[in-house]
C-alpha positions in Angstrom: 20.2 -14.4 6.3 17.7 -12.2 4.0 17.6 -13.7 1.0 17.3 -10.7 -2.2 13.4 -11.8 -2.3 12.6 -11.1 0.8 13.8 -7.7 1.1 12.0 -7.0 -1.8 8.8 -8.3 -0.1 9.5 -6.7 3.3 10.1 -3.2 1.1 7.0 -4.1 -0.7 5.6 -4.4 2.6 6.8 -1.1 3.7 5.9 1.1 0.7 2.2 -0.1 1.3 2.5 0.6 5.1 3.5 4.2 4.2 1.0 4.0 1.5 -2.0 3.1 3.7 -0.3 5.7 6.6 -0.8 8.8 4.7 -4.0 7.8 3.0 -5.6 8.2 6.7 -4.0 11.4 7.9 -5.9 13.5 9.4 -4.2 16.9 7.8 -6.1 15.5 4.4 -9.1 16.8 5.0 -12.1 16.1 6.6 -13.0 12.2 7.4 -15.8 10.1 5.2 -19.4 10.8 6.6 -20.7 7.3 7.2 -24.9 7.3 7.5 -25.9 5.6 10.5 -29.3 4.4 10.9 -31.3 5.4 12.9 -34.6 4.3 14.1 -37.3 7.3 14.7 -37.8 8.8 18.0 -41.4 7.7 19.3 -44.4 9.7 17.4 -42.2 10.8 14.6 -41.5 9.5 10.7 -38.0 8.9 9.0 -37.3 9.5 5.0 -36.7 5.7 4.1 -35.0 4.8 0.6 -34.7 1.8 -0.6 -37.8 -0.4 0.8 -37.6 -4.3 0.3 -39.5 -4.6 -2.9 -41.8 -7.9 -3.0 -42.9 -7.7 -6.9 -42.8 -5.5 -10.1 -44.0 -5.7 -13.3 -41.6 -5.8 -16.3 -43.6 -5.8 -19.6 -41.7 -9.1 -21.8 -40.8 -6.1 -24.2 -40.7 -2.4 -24.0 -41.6 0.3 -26.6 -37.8 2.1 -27.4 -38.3 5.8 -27.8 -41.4 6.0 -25.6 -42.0 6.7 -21.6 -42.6 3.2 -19.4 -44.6 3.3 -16.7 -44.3 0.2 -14.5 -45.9 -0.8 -10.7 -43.6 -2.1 -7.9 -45.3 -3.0 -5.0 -43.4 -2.8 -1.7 -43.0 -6.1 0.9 -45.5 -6.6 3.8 -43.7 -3.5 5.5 -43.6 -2.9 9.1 -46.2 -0.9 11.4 -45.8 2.7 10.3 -43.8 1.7 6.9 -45.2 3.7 3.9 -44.3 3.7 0.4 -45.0 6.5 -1.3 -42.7 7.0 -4.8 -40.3 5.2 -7.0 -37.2 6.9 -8.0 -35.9 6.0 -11.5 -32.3 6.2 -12.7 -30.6 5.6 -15.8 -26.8 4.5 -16.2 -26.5 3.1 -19.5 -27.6 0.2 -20.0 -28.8 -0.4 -16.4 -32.4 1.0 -15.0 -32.5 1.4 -11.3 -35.1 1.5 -9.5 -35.7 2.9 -5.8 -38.8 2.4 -3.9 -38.9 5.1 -1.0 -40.9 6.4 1.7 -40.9 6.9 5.0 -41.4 5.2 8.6 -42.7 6.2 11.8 -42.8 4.8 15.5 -46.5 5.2 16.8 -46.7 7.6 19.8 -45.3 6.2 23.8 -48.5 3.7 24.6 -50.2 3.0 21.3 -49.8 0.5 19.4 -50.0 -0.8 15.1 -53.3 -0.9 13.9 -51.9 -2.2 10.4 -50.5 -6.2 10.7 -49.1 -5.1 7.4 -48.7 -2.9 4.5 -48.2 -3.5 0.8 -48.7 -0.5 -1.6 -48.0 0.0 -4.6 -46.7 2.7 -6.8 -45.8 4.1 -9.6 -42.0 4.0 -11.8 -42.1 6.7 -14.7 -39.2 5.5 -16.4 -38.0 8.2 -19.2 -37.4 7.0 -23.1 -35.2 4.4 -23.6 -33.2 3.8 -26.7 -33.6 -0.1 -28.0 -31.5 -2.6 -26.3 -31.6 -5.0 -23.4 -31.4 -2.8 -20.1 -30.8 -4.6 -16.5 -33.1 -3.8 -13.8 -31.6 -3.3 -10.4 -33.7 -2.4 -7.0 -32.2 -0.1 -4.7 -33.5 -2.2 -1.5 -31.2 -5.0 -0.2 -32.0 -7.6 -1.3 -29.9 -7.9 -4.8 -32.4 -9.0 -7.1 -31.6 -8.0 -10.9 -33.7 -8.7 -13.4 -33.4 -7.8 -17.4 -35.8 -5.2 -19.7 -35.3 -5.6 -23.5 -36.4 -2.7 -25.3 -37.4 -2.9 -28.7 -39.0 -0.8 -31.8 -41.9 -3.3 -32.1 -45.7 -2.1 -32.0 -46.9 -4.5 -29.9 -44.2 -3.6 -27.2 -45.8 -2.4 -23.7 -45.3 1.5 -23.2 -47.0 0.2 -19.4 -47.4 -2.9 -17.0 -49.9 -2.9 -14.0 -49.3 -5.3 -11.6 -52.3 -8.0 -11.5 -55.1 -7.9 -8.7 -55.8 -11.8 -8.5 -55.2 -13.2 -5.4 -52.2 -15.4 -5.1 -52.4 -19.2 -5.7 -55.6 -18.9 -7.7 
């Protein structure tokens, strides 16, 4: 026998079944557009967003009220992988930052000439008020990392990554 909690649950059950039913009919509208990926035809580039990004260079403390220029250098990409801008966004107290290019497959019968690619470019971020900002990267890996912005003189209005080799 149904016990007066259980036919709550089961009509629980039911209101979300309906719920979930006419969230997905078709008569709505048209469906999501999902992005698939893609790799180029042969002999031909792809728009890629979002490139792994190996380093940056985050000043300790930047200027509030002035432009920041920083350098984001892209992972050891693939054959073909170019990075070519950085796209800045604000949302509130969070900076994030896009490294984007494209990528193409060499022609049928050729091969790389490039074992790997690293360049580097350059984020124009806009005036920031003072405050600490977090940074995140628009490639997949996840990293976050934090910007505090101050009203200091000595504060860094720009950051270059370093040329000495690694380990050294």
């Amino acid at each position: 026998m149904a016990t007066p909690a259980s036919l709550l649950s089961a009509a629980g059950a039911g209101l979300l079944f309906v719920g979930l039913a006419s969230a997905c009919n078709p008569s709505d509208g048209a469906p999501p557009q999902i992005a698939l990926a893609r790799a180029p035809e042969p002999g031909t580039c792809a728009e890629w967003t979002g490139q792994p990004v190996e380093r940056t260079c985050l000043p300790r403390m930047a200027l509030a009220g002035a432009p920041l220029e920083l350098e984001i250098e892209e992972r050891c990409g693939a054959c073909g992988t170019t990075a070519d801008t950085c796209t800045v966004s604000v949302e509130g107290r969070t900076l994030n930052l896009s490294l984007d290019g494209k990528t193409c497959e060499p022609p049928v019968g050729s091969s790389c000439r490039e074992a790997c690619s690293r360049n580097r470019v350059r984020c124009k971020v806009p005036p920031l008020a003072e405050g600490r900002y977090m940074v995140r990267y628009g490639d997949p890996g996840g990293r976050v990392d934090s910007l505090d912005v101050v009203l200091r003189r000595d504060a860094a209005t720009s950051c270059a990554l370093d040329d000495a080799p690694a380990g050294g």
